[in-house]
C-alpha positions in Angstrom: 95.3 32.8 69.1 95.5 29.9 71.9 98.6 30.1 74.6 99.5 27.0 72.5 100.7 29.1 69.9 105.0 28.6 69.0 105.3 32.2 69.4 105.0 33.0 73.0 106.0 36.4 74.7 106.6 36.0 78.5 106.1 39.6 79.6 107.5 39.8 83.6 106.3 42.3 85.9 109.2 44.5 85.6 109.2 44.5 81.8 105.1 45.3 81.9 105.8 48.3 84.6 108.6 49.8 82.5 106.5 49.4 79.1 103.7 50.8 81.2 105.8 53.9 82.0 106.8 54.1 78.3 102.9 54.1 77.5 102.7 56.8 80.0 105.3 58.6 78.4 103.9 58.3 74.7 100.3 59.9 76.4 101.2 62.6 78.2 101.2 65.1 75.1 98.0 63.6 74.2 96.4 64.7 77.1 95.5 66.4 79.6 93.0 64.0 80.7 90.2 64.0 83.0 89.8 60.4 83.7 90.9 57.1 83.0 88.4 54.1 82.0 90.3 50.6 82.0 89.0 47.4 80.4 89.2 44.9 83.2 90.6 43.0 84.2 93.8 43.3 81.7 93.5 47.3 82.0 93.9 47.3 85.6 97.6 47.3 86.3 98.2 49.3 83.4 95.8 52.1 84.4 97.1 52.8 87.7 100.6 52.9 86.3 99.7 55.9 84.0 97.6 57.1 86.5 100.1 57.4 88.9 102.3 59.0 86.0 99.9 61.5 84.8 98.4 62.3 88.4 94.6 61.0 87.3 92.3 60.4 90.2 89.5 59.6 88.3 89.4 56.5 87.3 86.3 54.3 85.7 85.9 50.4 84.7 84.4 49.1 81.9 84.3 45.3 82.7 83.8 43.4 78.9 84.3 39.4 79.1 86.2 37.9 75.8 88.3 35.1 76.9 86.1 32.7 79.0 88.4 30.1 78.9 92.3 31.9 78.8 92.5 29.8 74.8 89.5 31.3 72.5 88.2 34.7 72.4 84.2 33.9 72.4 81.2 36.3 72.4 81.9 39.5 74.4 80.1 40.5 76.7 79.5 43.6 79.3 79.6 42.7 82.4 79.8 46.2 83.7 79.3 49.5 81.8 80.9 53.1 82.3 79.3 55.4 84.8 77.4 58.2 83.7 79.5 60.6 85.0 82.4 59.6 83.2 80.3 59.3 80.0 78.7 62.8 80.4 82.3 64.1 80.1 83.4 65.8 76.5 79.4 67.0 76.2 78.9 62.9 76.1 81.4 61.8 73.7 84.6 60.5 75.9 86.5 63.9 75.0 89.8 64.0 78.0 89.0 60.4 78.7 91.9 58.0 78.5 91.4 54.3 78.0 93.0 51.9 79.1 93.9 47.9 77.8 96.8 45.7 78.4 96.4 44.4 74.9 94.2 45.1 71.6 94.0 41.8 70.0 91.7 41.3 67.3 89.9 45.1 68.7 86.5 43.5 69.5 86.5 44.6 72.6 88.3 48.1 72.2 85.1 48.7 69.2 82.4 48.3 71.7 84.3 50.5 74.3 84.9 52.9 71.6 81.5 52.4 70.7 80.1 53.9 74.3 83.0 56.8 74.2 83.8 57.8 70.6 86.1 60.3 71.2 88.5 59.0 73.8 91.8 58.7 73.5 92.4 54.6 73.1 95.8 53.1 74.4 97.3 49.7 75.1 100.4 48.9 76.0 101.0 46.0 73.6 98.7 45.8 70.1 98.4 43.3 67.1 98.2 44.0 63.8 93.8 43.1 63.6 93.1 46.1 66.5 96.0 48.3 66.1 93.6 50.3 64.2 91.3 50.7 66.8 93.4 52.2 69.4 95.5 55.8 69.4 98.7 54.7 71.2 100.7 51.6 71.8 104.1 50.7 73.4 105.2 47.2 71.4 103.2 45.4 68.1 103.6 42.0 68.1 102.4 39.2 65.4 98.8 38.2 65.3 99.9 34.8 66.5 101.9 35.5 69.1 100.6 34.7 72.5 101.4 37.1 75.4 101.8 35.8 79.0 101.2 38.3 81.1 102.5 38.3 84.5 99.8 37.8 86.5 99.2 34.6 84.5 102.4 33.2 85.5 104.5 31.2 87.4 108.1 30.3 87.8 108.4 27.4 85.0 110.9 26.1 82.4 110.6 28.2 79.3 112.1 26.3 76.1 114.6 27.8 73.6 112.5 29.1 70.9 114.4 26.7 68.4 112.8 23.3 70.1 109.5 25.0 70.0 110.3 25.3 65.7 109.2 22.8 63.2 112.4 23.4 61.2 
């Protein structure tokens, strides 16, 4: 899905920090958890959020590169695996760890983190349809080809009205 896509979803921050406190919410009779593993960079904010919410210090980044150029999803790759430590929790297997991702897409990424850690607990705040399956909790589904702006990739700018954006 390219941000050229009609279907756009402008997320602002205050909208991400309230869905991120509904994600922490929806996890905290999944846990207890011992520590938290984000996908970076689009994990980041949400992690601390529901760290902050579910009082975790611990917490891990797995840094996995997908969009190299913010319009295709190319070849991922790890740029930075999980420590030890955090993988030697649950006798090796991710048991008590959280983890972390803005968005499941098409669940590439989430399948090689999942992959490393089999029995975490996988959440996102927002998921499509293609990696819902690959993740335990989620806040808001949208379409496959929606495009979501997050805050951090935004400015102030003119949004159109969805129907001048229609072909009918």
């Amino acid at each position: 899905m390219s941000p050229t896509s009609p279907k756009a979803f402008p997320v602002s921050w205050d909208q991400f920090h309230r869905d991120c406190r509904a994600l922490a919410w929806r996890l905290a009779s999944a846990g207890p958890f011992e520590g938290i593993v984000c996908i970076t960079r689009g994990g980041l904010v949400p992690a601390a959020i529901v760290a902050r919410e579910l009082d975790v210090r611990l917490i891990e980044s797995v840094c996995i590169a997908s969009y190299h150029d913010y319009k295709n999803q190319g070849e991922l790759q790890v740029l930075k695996d999980i420590s030890p430590s955090i993988k030697a929790l649950g006798d090796g297997t991710g048991k008590g760890v959280l983890v972390i991702d803005d968005l499941t897409d098409t669940g590439k990424t989430a399948k090689i983190v999942r992959d490393m850690l089999p029995n975490a607990h996988f959440a996102a705040v927002y998921a499509k349809p293609a990696g819902r399956p690959l993740i335990d909790t989620f806040v808001t589904e949208v379409s496959q080809d929606t495009w979501i702006y997050f805050p951090w990739d935004m400015g102030l700018a003119y949004q159109a009205p969805i129907r001048e954006g229609s072909a009918g």
